[in-house]
FIZADO-936955 format. One record per residue (C-alpha): residue in one letter; x, y, z. Coordinates in Angstrom, 3 decimals, decimal comma. Example, Ala and Ser with C-alpha at 12.3 -4.5 7.8 and 13.67 -1.06 7.14 Angstrom:
2
{'A' {12,300 -4,500 7,800}}
{'S' {13,670 -1,060 7,140}}
//
This chain:
512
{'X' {139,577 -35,739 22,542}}
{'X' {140,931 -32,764 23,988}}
{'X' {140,539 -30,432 21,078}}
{'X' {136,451 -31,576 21,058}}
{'X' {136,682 -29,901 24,430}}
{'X' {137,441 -26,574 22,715}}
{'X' {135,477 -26,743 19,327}}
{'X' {132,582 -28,214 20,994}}
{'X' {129,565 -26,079 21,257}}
{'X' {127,346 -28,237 23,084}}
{'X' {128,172 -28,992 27,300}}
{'X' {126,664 -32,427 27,175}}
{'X' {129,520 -33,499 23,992}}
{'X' {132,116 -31,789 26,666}}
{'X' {130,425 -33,673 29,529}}
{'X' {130,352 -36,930 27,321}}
{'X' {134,367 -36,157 26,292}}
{'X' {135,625 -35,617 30,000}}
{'X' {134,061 -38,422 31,199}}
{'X' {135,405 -40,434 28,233}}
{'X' {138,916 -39,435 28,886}}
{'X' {138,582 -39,682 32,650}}
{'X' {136,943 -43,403 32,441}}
{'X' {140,106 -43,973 29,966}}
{'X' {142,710 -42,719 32,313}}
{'X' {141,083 -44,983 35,420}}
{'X' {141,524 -48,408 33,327}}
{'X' {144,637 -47,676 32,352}}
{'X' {144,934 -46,168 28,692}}
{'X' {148,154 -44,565 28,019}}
{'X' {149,202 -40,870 28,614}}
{'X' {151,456 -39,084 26,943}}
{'X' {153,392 -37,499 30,025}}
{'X' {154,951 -34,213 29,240}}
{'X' {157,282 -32,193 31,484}}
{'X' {155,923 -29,926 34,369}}
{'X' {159,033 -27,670 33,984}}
{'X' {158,160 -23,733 33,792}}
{'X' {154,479 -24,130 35,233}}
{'X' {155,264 -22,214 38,051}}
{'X' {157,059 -19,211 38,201}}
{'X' {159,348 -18,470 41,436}}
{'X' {157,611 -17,791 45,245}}
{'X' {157,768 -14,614 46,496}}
{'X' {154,916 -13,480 48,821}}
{'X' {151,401 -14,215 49,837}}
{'X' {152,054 -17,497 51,563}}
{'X' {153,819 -19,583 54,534}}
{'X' {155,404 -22,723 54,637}}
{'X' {153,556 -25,056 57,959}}
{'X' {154,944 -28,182 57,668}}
{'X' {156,378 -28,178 54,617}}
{'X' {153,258 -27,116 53,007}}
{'X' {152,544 -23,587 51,569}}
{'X' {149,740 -21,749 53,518}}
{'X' {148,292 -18,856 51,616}}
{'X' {148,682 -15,490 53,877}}
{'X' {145,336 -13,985 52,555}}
{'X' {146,138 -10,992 53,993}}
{'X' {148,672 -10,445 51,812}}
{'X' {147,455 -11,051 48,668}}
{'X' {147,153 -8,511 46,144}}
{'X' {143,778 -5,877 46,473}}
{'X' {142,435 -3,990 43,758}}
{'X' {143,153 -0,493 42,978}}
{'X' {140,375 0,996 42,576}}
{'X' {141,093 4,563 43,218}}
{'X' {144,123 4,627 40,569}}
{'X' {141,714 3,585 37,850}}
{'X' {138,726 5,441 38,119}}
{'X' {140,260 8,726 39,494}}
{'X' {138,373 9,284 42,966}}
{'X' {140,169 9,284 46,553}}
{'X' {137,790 7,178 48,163}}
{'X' {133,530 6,595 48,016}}
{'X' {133,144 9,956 49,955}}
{'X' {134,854 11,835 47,281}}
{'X' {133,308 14,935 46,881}}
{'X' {134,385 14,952 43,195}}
{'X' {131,531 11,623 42,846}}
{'X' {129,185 14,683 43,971}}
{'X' {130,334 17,156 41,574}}
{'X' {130,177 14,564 38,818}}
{'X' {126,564 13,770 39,699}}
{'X' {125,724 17,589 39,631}}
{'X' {127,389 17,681 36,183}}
{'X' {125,511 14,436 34,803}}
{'X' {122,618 15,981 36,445}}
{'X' {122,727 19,039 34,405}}
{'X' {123,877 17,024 30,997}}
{'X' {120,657 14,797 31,250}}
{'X' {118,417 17,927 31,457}}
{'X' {119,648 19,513 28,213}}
{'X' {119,505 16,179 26,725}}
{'X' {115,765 15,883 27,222}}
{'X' {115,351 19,655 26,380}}
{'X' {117,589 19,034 23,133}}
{'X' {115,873 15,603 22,087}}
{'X' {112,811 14,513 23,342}}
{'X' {110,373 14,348 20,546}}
{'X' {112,680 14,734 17,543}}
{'X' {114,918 11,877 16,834}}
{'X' {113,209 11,082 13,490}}
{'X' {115,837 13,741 12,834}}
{'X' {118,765 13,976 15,218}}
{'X' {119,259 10,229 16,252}}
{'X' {123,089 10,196 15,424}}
{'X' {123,239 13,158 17,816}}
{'X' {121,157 12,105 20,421}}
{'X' {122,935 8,375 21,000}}
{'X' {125,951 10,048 21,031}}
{'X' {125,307 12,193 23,834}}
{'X' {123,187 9,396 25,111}}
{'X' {126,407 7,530 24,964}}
{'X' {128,202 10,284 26,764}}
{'X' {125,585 10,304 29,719}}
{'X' {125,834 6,641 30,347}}
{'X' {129,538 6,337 30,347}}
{'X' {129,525 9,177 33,255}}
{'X' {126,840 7,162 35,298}}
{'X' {128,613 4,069 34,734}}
{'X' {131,950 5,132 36,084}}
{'X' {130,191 6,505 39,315}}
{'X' {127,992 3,593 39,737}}
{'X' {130,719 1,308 38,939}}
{'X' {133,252 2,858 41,489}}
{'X' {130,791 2,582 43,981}}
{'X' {129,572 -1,135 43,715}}
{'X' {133,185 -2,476 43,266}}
{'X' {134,024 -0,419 46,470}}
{'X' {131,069 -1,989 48,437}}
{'X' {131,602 -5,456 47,417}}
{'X' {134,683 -5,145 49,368}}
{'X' {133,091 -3,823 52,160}}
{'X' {129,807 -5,316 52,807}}
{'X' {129,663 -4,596 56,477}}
{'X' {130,851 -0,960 56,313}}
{'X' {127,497 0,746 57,400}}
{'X' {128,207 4,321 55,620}}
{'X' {129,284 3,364 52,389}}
{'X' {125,768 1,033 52,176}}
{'X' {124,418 4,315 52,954}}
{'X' {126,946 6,095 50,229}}
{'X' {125,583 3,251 47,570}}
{'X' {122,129 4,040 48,622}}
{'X' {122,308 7,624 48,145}}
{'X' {124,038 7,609 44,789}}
{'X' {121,935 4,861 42,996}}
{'X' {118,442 7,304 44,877}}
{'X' {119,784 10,355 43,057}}
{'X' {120,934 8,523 39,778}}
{'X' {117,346 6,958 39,436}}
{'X' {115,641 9,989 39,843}}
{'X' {117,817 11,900 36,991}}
{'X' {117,346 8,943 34,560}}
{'X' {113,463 8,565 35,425}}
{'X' {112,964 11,879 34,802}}
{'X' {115,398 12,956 31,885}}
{'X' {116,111 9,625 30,335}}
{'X' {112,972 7,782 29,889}}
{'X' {112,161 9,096 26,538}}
{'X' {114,690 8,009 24,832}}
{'X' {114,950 4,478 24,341}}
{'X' {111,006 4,583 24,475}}
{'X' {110,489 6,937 21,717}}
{'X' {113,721 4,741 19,953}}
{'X' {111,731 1,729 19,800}}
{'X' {108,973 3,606 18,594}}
{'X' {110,373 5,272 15,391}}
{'X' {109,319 4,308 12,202}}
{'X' {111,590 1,950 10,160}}
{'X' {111,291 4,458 7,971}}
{'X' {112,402 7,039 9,943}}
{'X' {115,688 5,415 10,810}}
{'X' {116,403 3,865 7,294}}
{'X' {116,378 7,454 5,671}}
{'X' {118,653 8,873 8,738}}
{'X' {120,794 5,857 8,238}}
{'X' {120,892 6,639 4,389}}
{'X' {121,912 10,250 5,268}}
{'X' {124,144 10,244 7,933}}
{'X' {126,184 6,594 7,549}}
{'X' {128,057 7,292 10,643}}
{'X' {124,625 6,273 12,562}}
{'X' {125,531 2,883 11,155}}
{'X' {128,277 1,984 13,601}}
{'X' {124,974 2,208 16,390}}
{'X' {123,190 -0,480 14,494}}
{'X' {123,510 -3,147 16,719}}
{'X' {122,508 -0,654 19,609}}
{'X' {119,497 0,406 17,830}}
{'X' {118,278 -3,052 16,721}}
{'X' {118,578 -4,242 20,458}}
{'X' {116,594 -1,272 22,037}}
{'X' {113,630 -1,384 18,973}}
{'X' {112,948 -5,217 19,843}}
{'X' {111,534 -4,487 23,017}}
{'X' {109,152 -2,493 21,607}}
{'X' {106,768 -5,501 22,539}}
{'X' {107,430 -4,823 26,186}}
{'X' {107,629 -1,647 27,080}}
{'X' {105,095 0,272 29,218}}
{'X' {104,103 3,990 29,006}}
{'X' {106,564 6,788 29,534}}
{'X' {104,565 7,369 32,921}}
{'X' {104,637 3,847 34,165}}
{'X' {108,387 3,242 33,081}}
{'X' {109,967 7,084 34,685}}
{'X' {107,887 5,358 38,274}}
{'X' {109,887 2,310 38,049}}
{'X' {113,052 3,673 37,591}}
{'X' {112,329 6,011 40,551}}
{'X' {111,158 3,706 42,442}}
{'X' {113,962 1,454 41,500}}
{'X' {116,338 1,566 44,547}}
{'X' {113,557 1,149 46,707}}
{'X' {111,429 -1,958 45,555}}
{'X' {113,325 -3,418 42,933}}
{'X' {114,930 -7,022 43,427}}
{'X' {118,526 -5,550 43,880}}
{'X' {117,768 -4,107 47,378}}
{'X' {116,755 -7,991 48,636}}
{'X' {119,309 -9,984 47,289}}
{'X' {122,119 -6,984 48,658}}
{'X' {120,767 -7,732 51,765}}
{'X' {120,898 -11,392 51,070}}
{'X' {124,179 -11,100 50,631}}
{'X' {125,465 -8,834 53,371}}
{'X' {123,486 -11,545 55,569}}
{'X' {126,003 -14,553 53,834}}
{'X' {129,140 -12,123 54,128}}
{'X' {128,274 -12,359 57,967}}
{'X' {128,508 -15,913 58,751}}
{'X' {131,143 -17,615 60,437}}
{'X' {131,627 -21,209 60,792}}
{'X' {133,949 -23,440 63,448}}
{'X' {135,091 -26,081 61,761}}
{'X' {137,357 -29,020 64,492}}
{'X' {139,804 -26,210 65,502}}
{'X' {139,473 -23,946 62,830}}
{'X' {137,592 -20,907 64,305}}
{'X' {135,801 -17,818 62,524}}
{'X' {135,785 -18,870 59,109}}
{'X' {133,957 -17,083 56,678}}
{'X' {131,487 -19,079 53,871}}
{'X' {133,821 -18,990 51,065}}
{'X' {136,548 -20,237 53,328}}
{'X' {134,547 -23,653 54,480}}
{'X' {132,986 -24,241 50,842}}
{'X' {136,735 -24,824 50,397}}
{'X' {137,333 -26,964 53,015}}
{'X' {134,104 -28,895 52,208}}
{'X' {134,704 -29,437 48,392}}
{'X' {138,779 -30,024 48,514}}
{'X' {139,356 -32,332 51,534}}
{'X' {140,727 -35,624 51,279}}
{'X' {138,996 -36,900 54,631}}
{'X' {135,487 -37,768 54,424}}
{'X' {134,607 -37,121 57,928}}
{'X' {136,071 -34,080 57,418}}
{'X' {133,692 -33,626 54,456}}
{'X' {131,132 -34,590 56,561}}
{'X' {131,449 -32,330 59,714}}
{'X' {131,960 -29,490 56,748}}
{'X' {128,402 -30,153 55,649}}
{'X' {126,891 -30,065 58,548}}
{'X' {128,411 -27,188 59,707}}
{'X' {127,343 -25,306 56,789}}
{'X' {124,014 -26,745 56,838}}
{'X' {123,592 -25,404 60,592}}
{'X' {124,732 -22,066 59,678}}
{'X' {122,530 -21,608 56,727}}
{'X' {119,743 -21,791 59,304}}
{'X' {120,756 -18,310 60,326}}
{'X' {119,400 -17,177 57,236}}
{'X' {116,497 -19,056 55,609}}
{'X' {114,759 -16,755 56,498}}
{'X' {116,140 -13,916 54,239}}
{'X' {116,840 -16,442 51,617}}
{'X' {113,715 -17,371 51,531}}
{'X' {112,347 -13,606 51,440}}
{'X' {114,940 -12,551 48,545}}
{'X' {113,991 -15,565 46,093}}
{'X' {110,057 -15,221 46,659}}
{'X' {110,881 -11,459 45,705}}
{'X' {113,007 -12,441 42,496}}
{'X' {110,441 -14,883 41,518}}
{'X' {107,140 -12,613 42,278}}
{'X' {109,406 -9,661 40,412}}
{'X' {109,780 -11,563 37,448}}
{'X' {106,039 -12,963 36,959}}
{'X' {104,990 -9,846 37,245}}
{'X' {107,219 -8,454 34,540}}
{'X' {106,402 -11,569 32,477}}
{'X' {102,359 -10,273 32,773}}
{'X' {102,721 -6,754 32,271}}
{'X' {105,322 -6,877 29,804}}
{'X' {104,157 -9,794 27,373}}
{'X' {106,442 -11,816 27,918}}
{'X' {106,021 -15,683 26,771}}
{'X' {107,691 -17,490 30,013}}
{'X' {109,081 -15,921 32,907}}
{'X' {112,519 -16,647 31,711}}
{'X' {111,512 -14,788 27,822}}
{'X' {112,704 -11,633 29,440}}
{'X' {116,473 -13,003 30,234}}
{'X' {116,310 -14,889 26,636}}
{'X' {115,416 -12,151 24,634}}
{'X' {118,469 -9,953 26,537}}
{'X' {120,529 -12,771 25,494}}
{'X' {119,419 -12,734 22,151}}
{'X' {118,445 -16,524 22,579}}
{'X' {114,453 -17,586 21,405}}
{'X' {113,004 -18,845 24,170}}
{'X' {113,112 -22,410 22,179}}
{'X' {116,535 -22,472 21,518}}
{'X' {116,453 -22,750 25,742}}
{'X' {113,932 -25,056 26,116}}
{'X' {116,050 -27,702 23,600}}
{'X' {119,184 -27,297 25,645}}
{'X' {116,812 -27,846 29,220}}
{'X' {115,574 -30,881 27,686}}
{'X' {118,540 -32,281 26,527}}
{'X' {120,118 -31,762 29,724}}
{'X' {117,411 -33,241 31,637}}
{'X' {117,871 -36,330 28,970}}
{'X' {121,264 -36,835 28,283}}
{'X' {122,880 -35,121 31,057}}
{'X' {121,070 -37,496 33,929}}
{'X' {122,639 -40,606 32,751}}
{'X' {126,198 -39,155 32,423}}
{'X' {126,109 -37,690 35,876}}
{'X' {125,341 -41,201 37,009}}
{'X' {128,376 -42,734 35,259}}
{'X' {130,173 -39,519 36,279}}
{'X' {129,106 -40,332 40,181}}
{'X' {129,344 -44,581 39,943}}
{'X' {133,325 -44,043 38,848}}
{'X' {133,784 -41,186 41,046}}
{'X' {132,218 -43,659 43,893}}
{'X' {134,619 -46,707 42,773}}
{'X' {137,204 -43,793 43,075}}
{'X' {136,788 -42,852 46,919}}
{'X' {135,884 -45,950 47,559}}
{'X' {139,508 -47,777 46,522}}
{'X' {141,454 -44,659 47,402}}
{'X' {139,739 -43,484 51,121}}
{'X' {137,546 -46,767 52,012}}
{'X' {134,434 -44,563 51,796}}
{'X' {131,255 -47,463 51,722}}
{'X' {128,784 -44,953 51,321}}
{'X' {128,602 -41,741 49,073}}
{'X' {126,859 -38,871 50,374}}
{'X' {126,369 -35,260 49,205}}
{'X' {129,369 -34,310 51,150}}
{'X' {131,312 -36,367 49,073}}
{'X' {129,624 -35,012 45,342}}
{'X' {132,393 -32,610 45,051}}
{'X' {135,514 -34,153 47,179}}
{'X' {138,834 -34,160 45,654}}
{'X' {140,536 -37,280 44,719}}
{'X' {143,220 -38,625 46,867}}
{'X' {145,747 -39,604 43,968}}
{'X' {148,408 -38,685 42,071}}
{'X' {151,753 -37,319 43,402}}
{'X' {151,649 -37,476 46,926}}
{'X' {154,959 -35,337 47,654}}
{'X' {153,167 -32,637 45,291}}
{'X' {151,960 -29,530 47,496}}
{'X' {148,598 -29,038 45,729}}
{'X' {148,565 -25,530 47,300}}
{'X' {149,089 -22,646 44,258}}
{'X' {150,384 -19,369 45,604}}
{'X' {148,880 -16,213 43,867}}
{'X' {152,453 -16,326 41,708}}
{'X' {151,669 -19,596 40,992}}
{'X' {148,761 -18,994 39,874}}
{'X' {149,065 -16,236 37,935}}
{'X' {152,252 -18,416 35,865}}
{'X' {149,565 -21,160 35,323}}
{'X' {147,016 -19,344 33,841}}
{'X' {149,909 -17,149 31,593}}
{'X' {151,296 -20,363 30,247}}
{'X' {148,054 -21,296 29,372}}
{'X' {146,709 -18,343 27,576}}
{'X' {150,337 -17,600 26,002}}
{'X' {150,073 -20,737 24,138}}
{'X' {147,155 -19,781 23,003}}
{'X' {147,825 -16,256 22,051}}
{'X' {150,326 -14,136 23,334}}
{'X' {148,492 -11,119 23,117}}
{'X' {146,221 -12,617 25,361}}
{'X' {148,676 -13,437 27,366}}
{'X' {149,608 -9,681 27,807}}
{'X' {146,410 -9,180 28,295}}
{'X' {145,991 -10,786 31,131}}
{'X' {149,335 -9,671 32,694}}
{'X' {147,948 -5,833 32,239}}
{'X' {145,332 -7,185 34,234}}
{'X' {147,480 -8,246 37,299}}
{'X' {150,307 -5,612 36,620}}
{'X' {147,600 -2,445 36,944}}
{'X' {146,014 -4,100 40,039}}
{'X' {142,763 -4,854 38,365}}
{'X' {142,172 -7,958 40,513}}
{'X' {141,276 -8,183 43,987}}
{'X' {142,362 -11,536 44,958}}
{'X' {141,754 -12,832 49,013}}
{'X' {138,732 -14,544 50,433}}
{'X' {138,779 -11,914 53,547}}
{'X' {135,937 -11,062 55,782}}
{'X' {132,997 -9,077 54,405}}
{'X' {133,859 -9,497 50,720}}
{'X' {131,331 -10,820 48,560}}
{'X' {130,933 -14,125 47,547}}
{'X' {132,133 -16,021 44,512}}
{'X' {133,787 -14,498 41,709}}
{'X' {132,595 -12,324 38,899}}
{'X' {134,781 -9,999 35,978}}
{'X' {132,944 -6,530 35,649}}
{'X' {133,665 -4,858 32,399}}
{'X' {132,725 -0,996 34,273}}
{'X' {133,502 1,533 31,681}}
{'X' {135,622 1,156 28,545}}
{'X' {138,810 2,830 29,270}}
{'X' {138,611 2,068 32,856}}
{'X' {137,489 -1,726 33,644}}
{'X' {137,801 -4,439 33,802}}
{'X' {138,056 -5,663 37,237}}
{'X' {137,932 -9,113 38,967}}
{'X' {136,793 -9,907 42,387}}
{'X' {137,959 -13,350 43,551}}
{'X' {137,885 -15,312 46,510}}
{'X' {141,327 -16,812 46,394}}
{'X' {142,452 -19,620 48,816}}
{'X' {145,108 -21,422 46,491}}
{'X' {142,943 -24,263 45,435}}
{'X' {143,299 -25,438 41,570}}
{'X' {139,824 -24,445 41,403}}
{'X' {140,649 -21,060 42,497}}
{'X' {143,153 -21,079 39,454}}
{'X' {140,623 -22,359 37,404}}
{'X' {138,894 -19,205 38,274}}
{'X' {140,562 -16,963 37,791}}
{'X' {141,079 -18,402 34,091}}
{'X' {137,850 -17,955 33,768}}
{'X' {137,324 -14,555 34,527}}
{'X' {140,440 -13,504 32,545}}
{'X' {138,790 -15,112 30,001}}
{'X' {136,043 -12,177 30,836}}
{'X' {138,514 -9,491 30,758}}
{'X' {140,329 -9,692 27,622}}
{'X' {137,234 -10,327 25,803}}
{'X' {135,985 -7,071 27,517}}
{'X' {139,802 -5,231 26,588}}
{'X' {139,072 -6,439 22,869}}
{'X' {135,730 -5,408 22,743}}
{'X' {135,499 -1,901 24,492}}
{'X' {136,321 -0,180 21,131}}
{'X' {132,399 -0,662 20,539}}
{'X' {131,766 1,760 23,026}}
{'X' {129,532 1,252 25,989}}
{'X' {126,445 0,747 24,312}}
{'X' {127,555 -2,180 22,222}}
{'X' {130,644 -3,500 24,116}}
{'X' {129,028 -5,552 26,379}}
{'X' {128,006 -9,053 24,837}}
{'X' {125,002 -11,182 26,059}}
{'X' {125,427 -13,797 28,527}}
{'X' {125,992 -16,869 25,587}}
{'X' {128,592 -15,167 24,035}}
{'X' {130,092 -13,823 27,091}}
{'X' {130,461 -17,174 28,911}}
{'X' {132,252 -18,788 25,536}}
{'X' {135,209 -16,379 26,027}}
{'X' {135,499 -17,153 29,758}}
{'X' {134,898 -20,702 29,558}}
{'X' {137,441 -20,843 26,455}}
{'X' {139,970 -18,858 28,432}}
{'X' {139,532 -21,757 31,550}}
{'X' {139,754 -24,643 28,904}}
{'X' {143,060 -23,574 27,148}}
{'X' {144,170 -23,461 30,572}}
{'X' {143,018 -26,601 31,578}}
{'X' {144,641 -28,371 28,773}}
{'X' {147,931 -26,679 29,725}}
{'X' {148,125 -27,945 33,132}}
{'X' {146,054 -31,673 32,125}}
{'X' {149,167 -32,134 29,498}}
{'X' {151,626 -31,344 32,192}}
{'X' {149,806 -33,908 34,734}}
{'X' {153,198 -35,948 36,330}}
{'X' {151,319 -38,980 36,149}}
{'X' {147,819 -40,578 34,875}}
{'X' {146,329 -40,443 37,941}}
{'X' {147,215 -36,842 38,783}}
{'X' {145,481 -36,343 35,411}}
{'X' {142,534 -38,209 36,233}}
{'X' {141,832 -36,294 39,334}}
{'X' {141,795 -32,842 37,263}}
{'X' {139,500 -34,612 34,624}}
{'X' {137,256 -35,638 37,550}}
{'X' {137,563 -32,331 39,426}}
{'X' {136,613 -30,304 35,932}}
{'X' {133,580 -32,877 35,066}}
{'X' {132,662 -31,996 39,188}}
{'X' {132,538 -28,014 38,088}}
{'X' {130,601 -29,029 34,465}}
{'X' {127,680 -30,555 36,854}}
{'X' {127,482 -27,656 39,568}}
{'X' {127,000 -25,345 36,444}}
{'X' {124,013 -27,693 34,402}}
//
């Protein structure tokens, strides 16, 4: 069943498997029990022991290192200001060099093309990786703000032509430079991705406003905002004071206690009040943003611009909505009737609420500190991916070796977890929110999973590196899988591995 899991391209068959195997394990099938020796390697920092339980000292948990990678002291770097000046200056002979003639110079133009947007994307990138960090430092917001003013200026007035006047060249024009100059080949996938949305572009006047205009009443301003208002919140939760979001979405999804559960909720619920108000203002933005762009631009549904990004028809979506909606209601109700039957037998609970959707099963090896320290971690997800592949394996360990990750959930990060690629030759980096939880190793499986695809792939350049979201998500899901099978075969006992199988199902319905 297990290897369905990972050949499986369809979420409801890995749904329909996990819930197999988990129904399996809770009447009693046999496991085949397998040693837990080696998952962990040996403790060294980033925790205390409280009661003979390991408490993760966040505060010492491994930060990214920015600085060493992309080669600035700090966001105030003058040398971001001299790089901007040089881009500046680069962009302007581009346009002087290119605009109106690549039915003859194409090769040359995406090359220095090329060259331009790997310069902006190692400023840009230094800067938002700094800020998410830092969402309540007041001058580097202003920094961010600055930069990303400038940059849209230089690109809406140097840049615009290009990928316009791309999409617009004959296929004739390109098929005899291609014929000519073969090295213009290696761009194809570039090329054939900017000519499709020949559909959708505007005029060279309308698209230079919006990219101006960009930093100032696009959706990206709204949702920062939205965010910076989420970073702010703290919760008191019984005697825990001051926590931070990230902090009591843990508490609420992996306690054992269903009052506990319950005072989480409402907790959270009472603190989101703070901000329905912005959260209300950034989603009618997004929405209003992107029926707009569906009008202007031609788009079929308001979702055809995201699809066609992806390189996904717009049908292709609405199968795998309706199957969901189909198939996927009826095994979330089996999912939630055993996972009732569950918390009933094991905590007493009579009723299940929405508090209790997510809540972690109490079974399995009760002398077993379910805490992971970063080491811990970092051993699990190794084992994992080394059986696998080693290179993938020494992929990853680059990744926590050259300080690519930063790890705590501390105080005005930003929430949830994401792997950005930045620049080939410099990225990738992670940003967690780390709190020891198996979910939190689950995580950061996943966005390894992000990274070495990202490590394998930057020898396409920046232009074609990055893959769409589909083909993305495979490697990150496949590099949380492998891992998941590694730790679900070293399960102590059937009922430790039932709780991971119920926990993982838990994560497949968030994400439907």
């Amino acid at each position: 069943m297990l290897e369905a899991l990972l050949n499986s391209g369809s979420r409801k068959a890995v749904f329909g498997v996990l819930l197999s195997c988990a129904i399996a394990t809770y009447v009693g099938c046999p496991v085949t029990q397998q040693d837990d020796a080696g998952l962990h390697s040996p403790v060294t920092t980033c925790y205390t022991m409280v009661a003979d339980k390991k408490v993760i000292d966040l505060a010492a948990c491994p930060r990214w290192d920015l600085e060493r990678h992309f080669g600035y002291k700090n966001p105030s770097d003058p040398a971001i200001d001299a790089d901007l000046g040089a881009l500046e200056v680069q962009c302007k002979q581009f346009q002087q060099n290119y605009d109106g003639k690549l039915d003859e110079h194409l090769l040359q133009a995406i090359r220095v093309y090329e060259s331009i947007v790997t310069g902006s994307s190692k400023i840009s990138s230094y800067i938002s990786l700094s800020y998410d960090t830092q969402l309540e430092n007041t001058e580097l917001q202003k920094r961010k703000g600055a930069i990303n003013q400038r940059m849209a200026e230089v690109s809406g007035d140097y840049l615009t032509f290009f990928e316009l006047q791309l999409a617009e060249l004959p296929d004739d024009a390109v098929h005899k430079q291609m014929e000519a100059t073969p090295e213009l080949r290696s761009f194809d996938a570039y090329i054939k991705d900017t000519r499709k949305e020949k559909p959708h572009n505007l005029s060279q006047e309308v698209e230079r406003a919006l990219t101006v205009r960009s930093p100032y009443t696009g959706t990206s301003n709204v949702v920062d905002f939205y965010e910076r208002a989420l970073s702010k919140l703290r919760f008191q939760l019984d005697d825990e004071k001051d926590l931070n979001l990230e902090v009591l979405l843990s508490r609420l999804s992996n306690s054992k206690d269903a009052g506990v559960r319950q005072r989480a909720l409402q907790t959270l619920n009472d603190g989101l009040e703070q901000v329905e108000d912005v959260a209300a203002l950034s989603l009618n933005v997004v929405m209003g943003s992107w029926l707009i762009e569906k009008k202007e631009r031609n788009h079929t549904a308001v979702r055809s611009r995201r699809n066609l990004s992806n390189n996904v028809p717009d049908k292709v979506v609405d199968a795998l909505l309706e199957a969901v909606r189909g198939a996927g209601t009826p095994l979330c109700k089996r999912h939630y009737s055993l996972k009732k039957a569950l918390l009933h037998k094991t905590q007493g609970l009579d009723k299940f609420t929405w508090a209790d959707r997510n809540a972690a099963l109490d079974i399995g090896a009760k002398d077993q500190d379910e805490t992971y320290t970063w080491e811990e971690a970092v051993a699990a997800v190794k084992s994992g991916y080394q059986k696998f592949s080693p290179t993938m394996a020494d992929l990853f360990q680059g990744m926590v070796d050259e300080k690519r990750i930063d790890v705590p959930a501390v105080d005005g990060k930003k929430g949830g977890a994401y792997c950005s690629a930045a620049v080939p030759g410099i990225g990738p980096f992670q940003l967690l929110n780390f709190e020891g939880t198996k979910g939190d190793v689950m995580t950061l499986a996943h966005e390894s999973g992000h990274g070495c695809h990202d490590i394998l792939a930057y020898p396409q350049g920046i232009l074609q590196f990055h893959p769409p979201l589909t083909l993305a998500e495979t490697a990150s899901i496949f590099g949380e899988m492998i891992v998941f099978r590694d730790l679900l075969a070293k399960a102590p006992s059937k009922e430790d591995r039932l709780a991971m199988l119920m926990s993982k199902i838990d994560d497949i319905v968030n994400s439907q």
